[in-house]
C-alpha positions as CSV (number, residue, x, y, z in Angstrom):
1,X,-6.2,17.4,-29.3
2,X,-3.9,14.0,-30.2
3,X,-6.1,14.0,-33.3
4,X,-4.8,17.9,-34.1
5,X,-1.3,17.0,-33.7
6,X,-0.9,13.4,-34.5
7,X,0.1,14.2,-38.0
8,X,2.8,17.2,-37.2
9,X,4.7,14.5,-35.0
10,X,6.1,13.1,-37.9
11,X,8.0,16.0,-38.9
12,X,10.4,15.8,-35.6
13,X,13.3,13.5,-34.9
14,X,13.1,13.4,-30.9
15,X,9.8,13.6,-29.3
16,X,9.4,14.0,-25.3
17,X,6.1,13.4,-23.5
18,X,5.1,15.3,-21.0
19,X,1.3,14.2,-20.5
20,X,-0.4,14.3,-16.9
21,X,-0.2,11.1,-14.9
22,X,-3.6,10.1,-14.9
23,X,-6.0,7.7,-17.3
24,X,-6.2,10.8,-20.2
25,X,-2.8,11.3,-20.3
26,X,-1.5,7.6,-20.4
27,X,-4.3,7.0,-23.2
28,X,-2.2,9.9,-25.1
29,X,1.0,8.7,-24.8
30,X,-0.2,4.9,-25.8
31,X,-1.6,7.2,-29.1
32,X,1.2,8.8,-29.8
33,X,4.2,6.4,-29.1
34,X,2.2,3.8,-31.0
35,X,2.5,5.9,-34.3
36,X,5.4,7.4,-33.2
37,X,8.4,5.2,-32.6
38,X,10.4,8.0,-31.7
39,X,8.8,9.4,-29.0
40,X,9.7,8.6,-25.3
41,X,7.1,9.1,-22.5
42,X,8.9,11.0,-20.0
43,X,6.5,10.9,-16.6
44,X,8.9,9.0,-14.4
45,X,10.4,12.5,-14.1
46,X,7.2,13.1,-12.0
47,X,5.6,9.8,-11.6
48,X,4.6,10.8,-7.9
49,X,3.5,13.7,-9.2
50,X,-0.1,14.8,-11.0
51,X,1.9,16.5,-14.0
52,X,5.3,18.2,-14.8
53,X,4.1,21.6,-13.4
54,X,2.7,19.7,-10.0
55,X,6.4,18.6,-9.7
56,X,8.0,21.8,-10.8
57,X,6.2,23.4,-7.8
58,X,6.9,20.9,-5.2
59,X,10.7,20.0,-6.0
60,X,11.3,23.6,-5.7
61,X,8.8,26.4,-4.9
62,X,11.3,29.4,-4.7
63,X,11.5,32.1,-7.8
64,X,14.6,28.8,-8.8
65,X,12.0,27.0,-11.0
66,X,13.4,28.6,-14.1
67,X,17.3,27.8,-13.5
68,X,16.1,24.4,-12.1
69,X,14.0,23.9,-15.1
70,X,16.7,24.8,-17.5
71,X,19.1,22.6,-16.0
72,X,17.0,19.2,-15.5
73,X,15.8,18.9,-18.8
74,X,19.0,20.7,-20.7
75,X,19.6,18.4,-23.6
């Protein structure tokens, strides 16, 4: 998939990773921010967590997950 989208990347100013926290998703974000100066690997959002979702869940499992969602990563 990095190989897919490696070359779009480029076209944005601002680029946010949100890969899972395991051995795949680190090997992405090496990938990408090493092509990509202008990307910024964002998993100490959910470091403790196995990906954004895993976090989104457990930080707050009411129907609130789309107003929280909204509000922590409003830019």
């Amino acid at each position: 998939m990095i190989e897919r989208i490696k070359n779009e990347l480029g076209n944005y100013h601002n680029i946010e990773l949100y890969f899972d926290n395991d051995e795949a998703g680190n090997r992405a974000v090496e990938i990408i921010k090493n092509e990509n100066q202008n990307a910024k690997d964002c998993w100490a959002l959910y470091s403790s967590f196995k990906d954004l979702n895993d976090w989104l869940i457990h930080e707050n499992p009411s129907n609130e997950i789309k107003i929280y969602y909204k509000s922590a990563f409003k830019r």
